[in-house]
DRENBAMI-285925 format. One record per residue: x, y, z of N, C-alpha, C in turn; residue number from 1; residue in three letters. Coordinates in Angstrom, 3 decimals, always signed. Example, Ala and Ser with C-alpha at 12.3 -4.5 7.8 and 13.67 -1.06 7.14 Angstrom:
% residues 2
- +13.190 -5.690 +7.800 +12.300 -4.500 +7.800 +13.200 -3.300 +7.800 1 ala
- +12.850 -2.250 +7.080 +13.670 -1.060 +7.140 +12.900 +0.030 +7.870 2 ser
% end
This chain:
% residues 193
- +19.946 -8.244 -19.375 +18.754 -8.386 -20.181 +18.577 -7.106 -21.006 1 unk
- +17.995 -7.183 -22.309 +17.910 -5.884 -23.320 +17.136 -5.001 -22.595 2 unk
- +16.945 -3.634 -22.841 +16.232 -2.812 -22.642 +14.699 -3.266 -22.310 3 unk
- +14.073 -3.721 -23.280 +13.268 -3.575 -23.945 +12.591 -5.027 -23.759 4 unk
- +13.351 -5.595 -22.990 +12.920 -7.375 -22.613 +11.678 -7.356 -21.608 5 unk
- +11.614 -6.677 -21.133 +10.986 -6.244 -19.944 +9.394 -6.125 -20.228 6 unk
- +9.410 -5.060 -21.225 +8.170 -4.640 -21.718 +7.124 -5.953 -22.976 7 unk
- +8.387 -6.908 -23.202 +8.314 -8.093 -24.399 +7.763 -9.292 -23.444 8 unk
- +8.087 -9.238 -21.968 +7.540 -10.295 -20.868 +6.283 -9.947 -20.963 9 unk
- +5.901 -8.334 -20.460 +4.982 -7.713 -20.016 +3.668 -7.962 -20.781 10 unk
- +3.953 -7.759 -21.889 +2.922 -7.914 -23.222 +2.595 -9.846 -23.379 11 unk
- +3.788 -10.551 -22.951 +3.260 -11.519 -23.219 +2.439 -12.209 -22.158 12 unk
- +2.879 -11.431 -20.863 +1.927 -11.779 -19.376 +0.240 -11.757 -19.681 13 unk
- +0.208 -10.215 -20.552 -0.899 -9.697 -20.709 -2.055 -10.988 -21.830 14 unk
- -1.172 -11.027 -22.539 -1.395 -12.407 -23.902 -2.040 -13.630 -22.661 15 unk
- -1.168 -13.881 -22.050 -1.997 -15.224 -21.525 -2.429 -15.051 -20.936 16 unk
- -2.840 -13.848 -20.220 -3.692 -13.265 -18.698 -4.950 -13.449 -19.812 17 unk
- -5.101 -12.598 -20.872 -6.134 -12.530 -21.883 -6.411 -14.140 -22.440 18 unk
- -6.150 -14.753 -22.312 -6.054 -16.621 -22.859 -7.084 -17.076 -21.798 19 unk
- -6.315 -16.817 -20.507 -6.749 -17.721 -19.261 -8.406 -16.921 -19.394 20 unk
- -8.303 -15.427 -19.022 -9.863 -15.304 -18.600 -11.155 -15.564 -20.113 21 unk
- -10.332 -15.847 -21.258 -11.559 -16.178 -22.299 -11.734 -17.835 -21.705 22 unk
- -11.057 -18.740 -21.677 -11.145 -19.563 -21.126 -12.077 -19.856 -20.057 23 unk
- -11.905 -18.811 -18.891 -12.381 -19.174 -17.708 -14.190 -18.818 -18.337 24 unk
- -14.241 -17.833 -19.007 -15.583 -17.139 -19.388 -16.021 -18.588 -19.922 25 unk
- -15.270 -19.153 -20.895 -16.191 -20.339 -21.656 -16.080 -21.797 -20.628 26 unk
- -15.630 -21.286 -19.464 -16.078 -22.206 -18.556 -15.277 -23.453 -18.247 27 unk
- -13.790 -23.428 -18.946 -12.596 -24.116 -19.377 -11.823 -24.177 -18.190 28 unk
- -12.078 -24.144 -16.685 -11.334 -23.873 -15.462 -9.946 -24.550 -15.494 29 unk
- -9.847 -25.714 -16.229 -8.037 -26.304 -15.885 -7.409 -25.360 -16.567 30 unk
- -7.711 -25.325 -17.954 -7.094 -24.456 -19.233 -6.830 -22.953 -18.517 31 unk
- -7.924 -22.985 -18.292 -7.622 -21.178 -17.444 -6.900 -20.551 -16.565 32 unk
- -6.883 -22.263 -15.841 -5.778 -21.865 -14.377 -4.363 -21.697 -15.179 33 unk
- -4.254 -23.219 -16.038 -2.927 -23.043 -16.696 -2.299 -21.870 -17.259 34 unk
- -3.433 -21.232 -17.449 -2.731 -20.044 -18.653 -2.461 -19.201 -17.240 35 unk
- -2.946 -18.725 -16.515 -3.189 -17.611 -15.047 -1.525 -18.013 -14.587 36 unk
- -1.554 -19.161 -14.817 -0.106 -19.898 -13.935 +1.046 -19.304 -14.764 37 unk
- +0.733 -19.447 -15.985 +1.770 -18.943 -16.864 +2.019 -17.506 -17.210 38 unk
- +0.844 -16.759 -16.678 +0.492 -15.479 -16.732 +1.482 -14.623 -15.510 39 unk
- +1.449 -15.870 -14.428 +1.896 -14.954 -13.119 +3.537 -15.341 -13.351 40 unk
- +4.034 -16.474 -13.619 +5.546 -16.209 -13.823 +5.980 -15.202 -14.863 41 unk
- +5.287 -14.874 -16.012 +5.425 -13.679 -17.020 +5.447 -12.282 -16.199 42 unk
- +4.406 -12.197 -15.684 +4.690 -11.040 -14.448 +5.616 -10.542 -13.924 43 unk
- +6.183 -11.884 -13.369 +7.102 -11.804 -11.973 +8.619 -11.687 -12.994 44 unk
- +8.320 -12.532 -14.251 +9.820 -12.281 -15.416 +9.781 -10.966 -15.227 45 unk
- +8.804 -10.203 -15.515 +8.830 -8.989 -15.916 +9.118 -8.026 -15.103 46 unk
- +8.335 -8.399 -13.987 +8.800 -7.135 -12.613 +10.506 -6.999 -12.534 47 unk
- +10.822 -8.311 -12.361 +12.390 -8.501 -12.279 +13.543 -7.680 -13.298 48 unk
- +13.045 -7.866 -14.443 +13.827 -6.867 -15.305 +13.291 -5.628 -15.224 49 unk
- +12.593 -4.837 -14.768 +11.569 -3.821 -15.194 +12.615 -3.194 -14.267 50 unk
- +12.227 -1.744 -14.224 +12.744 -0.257 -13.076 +11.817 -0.716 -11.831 51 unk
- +12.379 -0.428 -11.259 +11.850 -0.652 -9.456 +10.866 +0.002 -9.348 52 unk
- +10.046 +0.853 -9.777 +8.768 +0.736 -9.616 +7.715 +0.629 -10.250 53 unk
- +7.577 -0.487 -11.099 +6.628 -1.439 -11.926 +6.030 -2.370 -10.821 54 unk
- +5.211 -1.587 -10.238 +4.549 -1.933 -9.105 +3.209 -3.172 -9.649 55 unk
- +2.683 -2.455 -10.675 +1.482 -3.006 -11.091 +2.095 -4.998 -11.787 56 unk
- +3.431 -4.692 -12.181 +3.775 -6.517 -12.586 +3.488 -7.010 -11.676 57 unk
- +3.295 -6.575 -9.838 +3.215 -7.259 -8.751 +2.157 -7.877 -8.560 58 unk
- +1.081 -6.711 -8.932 +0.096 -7.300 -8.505 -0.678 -7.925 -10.018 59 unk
- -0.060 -7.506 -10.672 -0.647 -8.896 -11.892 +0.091 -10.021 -11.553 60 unk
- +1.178 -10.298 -11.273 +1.614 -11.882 -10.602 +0.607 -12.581 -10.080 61 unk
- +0.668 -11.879 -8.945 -0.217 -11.924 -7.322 -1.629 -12.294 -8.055 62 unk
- -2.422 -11.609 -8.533 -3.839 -11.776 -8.883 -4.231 -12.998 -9.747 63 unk
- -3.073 -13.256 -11.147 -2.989 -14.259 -12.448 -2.625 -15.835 -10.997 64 unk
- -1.716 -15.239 -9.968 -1.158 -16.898 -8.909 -2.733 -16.971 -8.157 65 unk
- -3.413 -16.545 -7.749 -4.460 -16.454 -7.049 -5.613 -17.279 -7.994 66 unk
- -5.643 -16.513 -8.935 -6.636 -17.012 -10.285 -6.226 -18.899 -10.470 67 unk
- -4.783 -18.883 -10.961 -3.963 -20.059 -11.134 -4.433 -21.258 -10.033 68 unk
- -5.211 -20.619 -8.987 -5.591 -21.717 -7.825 -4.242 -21.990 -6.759 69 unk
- -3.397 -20.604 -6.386 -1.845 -20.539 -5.692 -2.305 -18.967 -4.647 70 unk
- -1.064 -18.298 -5.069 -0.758 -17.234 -4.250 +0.251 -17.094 -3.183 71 unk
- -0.228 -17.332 -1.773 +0.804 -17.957 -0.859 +2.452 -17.727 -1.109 72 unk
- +2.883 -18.341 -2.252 +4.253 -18.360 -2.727 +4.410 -16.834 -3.045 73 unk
- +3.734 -16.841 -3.977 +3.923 -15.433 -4.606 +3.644 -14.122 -3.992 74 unk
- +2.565 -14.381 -2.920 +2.135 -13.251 -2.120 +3.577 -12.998 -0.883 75 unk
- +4.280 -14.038 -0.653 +5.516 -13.743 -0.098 +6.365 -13.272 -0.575 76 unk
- +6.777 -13.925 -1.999 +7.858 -12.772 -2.497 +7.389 -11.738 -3.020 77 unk
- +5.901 -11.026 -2.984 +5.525 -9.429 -3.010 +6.288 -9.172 -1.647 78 unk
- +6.123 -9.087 -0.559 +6.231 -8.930 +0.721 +7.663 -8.894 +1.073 79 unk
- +8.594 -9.939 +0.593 +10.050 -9.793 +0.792 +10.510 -8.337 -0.711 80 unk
- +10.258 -8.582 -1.690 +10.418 -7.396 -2.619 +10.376 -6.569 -2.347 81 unk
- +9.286 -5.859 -1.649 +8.704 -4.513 -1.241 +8.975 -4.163 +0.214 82 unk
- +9.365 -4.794 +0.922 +9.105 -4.622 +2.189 +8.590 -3.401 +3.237 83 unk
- +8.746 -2.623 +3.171 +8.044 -1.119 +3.712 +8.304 +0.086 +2.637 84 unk
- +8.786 -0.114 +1.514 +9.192 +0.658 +0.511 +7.814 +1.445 -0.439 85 unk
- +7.851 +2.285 -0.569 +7.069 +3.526 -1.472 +5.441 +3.402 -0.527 86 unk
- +5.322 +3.104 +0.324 +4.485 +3.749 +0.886 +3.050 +4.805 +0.373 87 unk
- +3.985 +5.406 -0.241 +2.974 +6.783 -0.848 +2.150 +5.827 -2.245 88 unk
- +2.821 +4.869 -3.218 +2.442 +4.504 -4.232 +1.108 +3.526 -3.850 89 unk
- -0.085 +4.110 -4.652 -1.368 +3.238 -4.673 -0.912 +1.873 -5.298 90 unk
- -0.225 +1.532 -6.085 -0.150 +0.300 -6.584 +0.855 -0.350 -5.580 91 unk
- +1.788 -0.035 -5.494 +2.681 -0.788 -4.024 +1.781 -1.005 -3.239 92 unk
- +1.325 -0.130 -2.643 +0.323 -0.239 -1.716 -0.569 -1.541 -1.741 93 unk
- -1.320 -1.639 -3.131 -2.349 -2.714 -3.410 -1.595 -3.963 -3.850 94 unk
- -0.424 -3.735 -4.087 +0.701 -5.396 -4.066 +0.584 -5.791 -2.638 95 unk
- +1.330 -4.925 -1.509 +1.333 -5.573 -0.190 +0.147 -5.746 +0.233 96 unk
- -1.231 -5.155 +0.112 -2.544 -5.384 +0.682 -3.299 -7.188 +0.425 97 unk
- -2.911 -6.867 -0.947 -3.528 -8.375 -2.002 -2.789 -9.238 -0.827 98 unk
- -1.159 -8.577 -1.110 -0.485 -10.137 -0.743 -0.520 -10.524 +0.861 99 unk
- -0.531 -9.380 +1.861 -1.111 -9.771 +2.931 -2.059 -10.668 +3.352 100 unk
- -3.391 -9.924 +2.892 -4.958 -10.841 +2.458 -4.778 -12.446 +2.317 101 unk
- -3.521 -12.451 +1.172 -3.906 -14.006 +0.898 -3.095 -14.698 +1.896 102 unk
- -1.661 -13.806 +2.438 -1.483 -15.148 +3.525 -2.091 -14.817 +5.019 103 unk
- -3.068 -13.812 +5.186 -4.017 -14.062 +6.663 -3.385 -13.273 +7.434 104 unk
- -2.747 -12.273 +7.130 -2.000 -11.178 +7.705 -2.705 -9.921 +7.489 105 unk
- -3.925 -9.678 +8.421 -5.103 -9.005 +8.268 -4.941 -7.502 +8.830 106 unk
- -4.080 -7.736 +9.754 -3.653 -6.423 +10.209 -2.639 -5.550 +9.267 107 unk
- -1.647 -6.177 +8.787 -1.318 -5.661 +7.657 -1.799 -5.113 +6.073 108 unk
- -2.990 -6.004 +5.957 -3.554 -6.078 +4.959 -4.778 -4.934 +5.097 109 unk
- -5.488 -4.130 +6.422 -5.543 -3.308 +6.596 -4.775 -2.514 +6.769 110 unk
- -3.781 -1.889 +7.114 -2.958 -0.969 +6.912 -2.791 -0.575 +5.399 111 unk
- -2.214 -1.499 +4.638 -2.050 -1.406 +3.594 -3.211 -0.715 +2.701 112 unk
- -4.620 -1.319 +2.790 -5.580 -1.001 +2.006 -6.324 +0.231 +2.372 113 unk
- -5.584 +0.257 +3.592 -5.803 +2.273 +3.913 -4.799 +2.894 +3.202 114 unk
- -4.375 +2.781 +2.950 -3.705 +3.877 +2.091 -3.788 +3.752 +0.825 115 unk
- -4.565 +2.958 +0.060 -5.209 +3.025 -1.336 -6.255 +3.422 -0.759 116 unk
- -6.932 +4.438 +0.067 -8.306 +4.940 +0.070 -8.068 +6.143 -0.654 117 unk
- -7.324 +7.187 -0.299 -6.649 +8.533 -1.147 -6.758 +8.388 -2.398 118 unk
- -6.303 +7.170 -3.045 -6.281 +6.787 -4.190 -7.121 +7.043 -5.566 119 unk
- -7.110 +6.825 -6.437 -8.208 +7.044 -8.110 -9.466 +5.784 -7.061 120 unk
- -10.585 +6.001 -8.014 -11.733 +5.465 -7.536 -11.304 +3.838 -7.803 121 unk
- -10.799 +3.408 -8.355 -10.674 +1.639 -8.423 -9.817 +1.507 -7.548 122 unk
- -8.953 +2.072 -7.102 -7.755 +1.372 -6.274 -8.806 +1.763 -4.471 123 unk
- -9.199 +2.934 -4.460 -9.928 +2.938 -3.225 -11.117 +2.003 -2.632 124 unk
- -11.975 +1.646 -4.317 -12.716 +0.290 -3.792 -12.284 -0.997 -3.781 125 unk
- -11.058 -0.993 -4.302 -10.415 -2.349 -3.679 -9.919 -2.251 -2.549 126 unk
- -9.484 -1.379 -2.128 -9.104 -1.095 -0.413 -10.061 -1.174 +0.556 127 unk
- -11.143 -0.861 -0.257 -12.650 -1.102 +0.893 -12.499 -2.546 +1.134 128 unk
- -12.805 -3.383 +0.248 -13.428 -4.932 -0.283 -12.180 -5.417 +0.715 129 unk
- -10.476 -5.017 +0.243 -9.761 -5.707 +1.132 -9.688 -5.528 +2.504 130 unk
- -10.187 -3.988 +3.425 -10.292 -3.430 +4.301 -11.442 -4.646 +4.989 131 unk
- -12.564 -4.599 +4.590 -13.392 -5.912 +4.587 -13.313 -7.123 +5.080 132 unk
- -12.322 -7.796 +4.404 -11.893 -9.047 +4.338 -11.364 -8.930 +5.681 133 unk
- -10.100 -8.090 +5.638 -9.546 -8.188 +6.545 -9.937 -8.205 +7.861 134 unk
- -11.409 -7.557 +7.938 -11.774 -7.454 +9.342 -12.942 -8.385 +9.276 135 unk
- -13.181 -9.356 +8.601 -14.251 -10.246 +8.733 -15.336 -9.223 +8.617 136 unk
- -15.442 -8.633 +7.752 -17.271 -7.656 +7.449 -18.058 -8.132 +6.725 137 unk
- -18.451 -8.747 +6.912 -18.988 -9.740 +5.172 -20.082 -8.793 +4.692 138 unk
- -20.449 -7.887 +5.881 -21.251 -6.778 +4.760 -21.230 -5.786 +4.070 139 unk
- -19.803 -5.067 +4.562 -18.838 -4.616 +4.047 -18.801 -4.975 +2.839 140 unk
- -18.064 -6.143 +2.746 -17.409 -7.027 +1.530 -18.033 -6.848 +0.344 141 unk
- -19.567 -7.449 +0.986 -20.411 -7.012 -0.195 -21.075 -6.134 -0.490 142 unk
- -20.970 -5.484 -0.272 -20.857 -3.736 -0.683 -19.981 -3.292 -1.545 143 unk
- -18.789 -3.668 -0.861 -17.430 -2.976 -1.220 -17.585 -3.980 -3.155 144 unk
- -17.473 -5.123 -2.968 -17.193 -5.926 -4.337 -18.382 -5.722 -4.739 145 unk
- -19.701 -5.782 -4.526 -20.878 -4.669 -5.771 -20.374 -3.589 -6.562 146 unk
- -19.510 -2.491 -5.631 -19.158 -1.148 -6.689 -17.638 -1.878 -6.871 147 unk
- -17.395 -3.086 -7.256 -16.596 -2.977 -8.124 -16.618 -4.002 -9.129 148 unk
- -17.840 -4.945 -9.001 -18.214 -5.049 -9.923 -19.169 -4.517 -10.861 149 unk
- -19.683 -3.603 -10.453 -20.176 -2.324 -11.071 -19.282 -1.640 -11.556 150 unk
- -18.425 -1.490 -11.530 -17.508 -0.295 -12.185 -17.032 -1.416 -13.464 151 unk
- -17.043 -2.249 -13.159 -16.634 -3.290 -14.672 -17.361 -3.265 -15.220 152 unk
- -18.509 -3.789 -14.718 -19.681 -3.839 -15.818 -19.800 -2.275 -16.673 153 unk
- -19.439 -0.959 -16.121 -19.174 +0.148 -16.677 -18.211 +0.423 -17.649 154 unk
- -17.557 -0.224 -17.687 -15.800 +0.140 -18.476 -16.097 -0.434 -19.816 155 unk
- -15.562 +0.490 -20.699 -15.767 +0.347 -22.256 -14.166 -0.136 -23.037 156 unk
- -13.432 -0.226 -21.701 -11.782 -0.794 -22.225 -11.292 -1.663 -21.025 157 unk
- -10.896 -2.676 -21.128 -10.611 -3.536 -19.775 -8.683 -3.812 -20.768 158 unk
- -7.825 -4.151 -19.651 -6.445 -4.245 -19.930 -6.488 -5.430 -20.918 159 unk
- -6.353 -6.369 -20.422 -6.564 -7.293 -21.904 -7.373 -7.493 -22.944 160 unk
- -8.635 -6.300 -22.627 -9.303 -6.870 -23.411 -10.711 -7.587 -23.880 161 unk
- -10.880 -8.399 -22.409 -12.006 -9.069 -21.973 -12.814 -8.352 -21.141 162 unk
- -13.698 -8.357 -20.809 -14.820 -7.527 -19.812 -14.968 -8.944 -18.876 163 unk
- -13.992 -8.459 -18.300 -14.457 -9.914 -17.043 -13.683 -8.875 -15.778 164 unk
- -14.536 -9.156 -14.439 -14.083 -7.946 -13.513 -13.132 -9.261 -12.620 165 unk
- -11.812 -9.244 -13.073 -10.809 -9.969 -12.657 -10.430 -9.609 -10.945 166 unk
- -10.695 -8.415 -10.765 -10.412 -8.074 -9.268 -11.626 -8.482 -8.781 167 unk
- -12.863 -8.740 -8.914 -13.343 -9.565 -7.910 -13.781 -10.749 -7.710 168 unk
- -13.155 -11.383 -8.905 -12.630 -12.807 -9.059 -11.424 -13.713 -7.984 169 unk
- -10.545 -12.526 -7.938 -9.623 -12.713 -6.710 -9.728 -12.389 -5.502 170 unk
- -10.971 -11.492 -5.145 -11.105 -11.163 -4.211 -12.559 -12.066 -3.458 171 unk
- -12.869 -12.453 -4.390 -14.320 -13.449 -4.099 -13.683 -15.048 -3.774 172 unk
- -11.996 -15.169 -4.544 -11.426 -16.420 -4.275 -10.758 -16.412 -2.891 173 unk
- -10.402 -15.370 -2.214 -9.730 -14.992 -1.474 -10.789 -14.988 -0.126 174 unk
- -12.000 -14.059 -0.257 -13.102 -14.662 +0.378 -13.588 -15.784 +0.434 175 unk
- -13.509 -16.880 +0.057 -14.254 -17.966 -0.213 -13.455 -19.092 +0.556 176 unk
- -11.922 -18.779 +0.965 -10.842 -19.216 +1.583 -11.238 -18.578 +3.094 177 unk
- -12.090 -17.964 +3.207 -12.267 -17.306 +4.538 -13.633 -17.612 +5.016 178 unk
- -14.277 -18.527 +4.246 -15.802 -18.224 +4.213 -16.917 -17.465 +4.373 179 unk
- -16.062 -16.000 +3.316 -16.839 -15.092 +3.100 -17.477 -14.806 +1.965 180 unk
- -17.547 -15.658 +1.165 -17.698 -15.310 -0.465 -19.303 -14.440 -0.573 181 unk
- -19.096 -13.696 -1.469 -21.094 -12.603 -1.488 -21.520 -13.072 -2.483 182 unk
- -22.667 -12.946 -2.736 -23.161 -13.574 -3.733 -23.417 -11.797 -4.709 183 unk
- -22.877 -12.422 -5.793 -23.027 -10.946 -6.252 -23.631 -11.473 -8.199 184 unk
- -24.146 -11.411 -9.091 -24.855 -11.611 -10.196 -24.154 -10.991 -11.372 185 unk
- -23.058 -11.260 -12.230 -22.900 -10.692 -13.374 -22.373 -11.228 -14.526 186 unk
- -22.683 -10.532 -15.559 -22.095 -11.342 -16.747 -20.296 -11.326 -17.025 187 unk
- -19.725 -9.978 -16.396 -18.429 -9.766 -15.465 -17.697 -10.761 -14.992 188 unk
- -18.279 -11.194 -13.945 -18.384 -12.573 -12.838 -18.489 -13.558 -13.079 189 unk
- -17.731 -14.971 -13.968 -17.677 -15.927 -14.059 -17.971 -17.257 -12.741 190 unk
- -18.500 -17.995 -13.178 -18.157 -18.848 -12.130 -16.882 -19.546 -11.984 191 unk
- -15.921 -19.471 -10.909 -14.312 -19.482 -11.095 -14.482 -21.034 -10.343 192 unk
- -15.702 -21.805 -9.594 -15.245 -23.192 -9.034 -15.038 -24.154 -9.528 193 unk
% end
């Protein structure tokens, strides 16, 4: 594959990641999943050609398959990919945590989301929220996904584009599979059912 193929997936992952959540905002849920679906194989194109540690294609897979109304599949081949490898990296880290979480591998999925606590301030409050989950805290949870949907509602540049707080979209879908979902209020926060 060219050099440069990699980064041409990447951008176009980003394109329909940005499709699906205007969609989901105008309330378009099939359209949205579709695009999320198409978003997470762009990902996973991309991780594949990319340098071995384009950690973050992982967990845009993982998050766009989750969104898509999936995961499961994809949260396994994070898990066979990575298998105990980079350790130290906050984004590895938050690939195996996500992908733990979604297949119910809670003990792992704490482990993992301890070691995005060290981390920049977004990757540590997703380690809370998943730290959370993992241990059934539901008050935790909602705590933890308040400051991070607060920190969206803060941000004056979001990756695609949209001001929609996509991490606790997946993490509220992921709860909601556990029957933990919080009730949390924002213009951020779509309704994803």
């Amino acid at each position: 594959m060219p050099p440069r193929k990699h980064q041409e997936l990447l951008t176009a992952a980003v394109e329909r990641e940005r499709e699906a959540q205007r969609r989901l905002l105008a309330g378009d849920l099939d359209a949205a999943r579709a695009e999320f679906a198409a978003a997470a194989d762009l990902y996973r194109q991309s991780w594949e050609s990319a340098h071995a540690r384009a950690f973050g294609r992982l967990v845009g897979m993982l998050k766009a398959a989750v969104l898509a109304g999936g995961g499961p599949s994809e949260a396994r081949y994070v898990r066979t990919a990575l298998g105990e490898r980079d350790p130290e990296s906050s984004t590895a880290s938050y690939a195996q945590a996500l992908a733990a979480l979604t297949l119910g591998e809670d003990r792992d999925a704490r482990t993992w989301a301890a070691r995005m606590s060290t981390a920049p301030d977004a990757f540590a409050r997703t380690g809370k929220a998943i730290s959370a989950l993992a241990a059934h805290d539901g008050q935790g949870y909602a705590v933890a996904l308040a400051a991070i949907v607060h920190d969206f509602e803060e941000r004056s540049e979001h990756l695609t584009g949209v001001a929609i707080a996509d991490t606790a979209i997946v993490l509220q879908i992921l709860a909601g599979r556990r029957g933990m979902d919080a009730a949390v209020d924002s213009v951020v926060l779509p309704d994803y059912h």
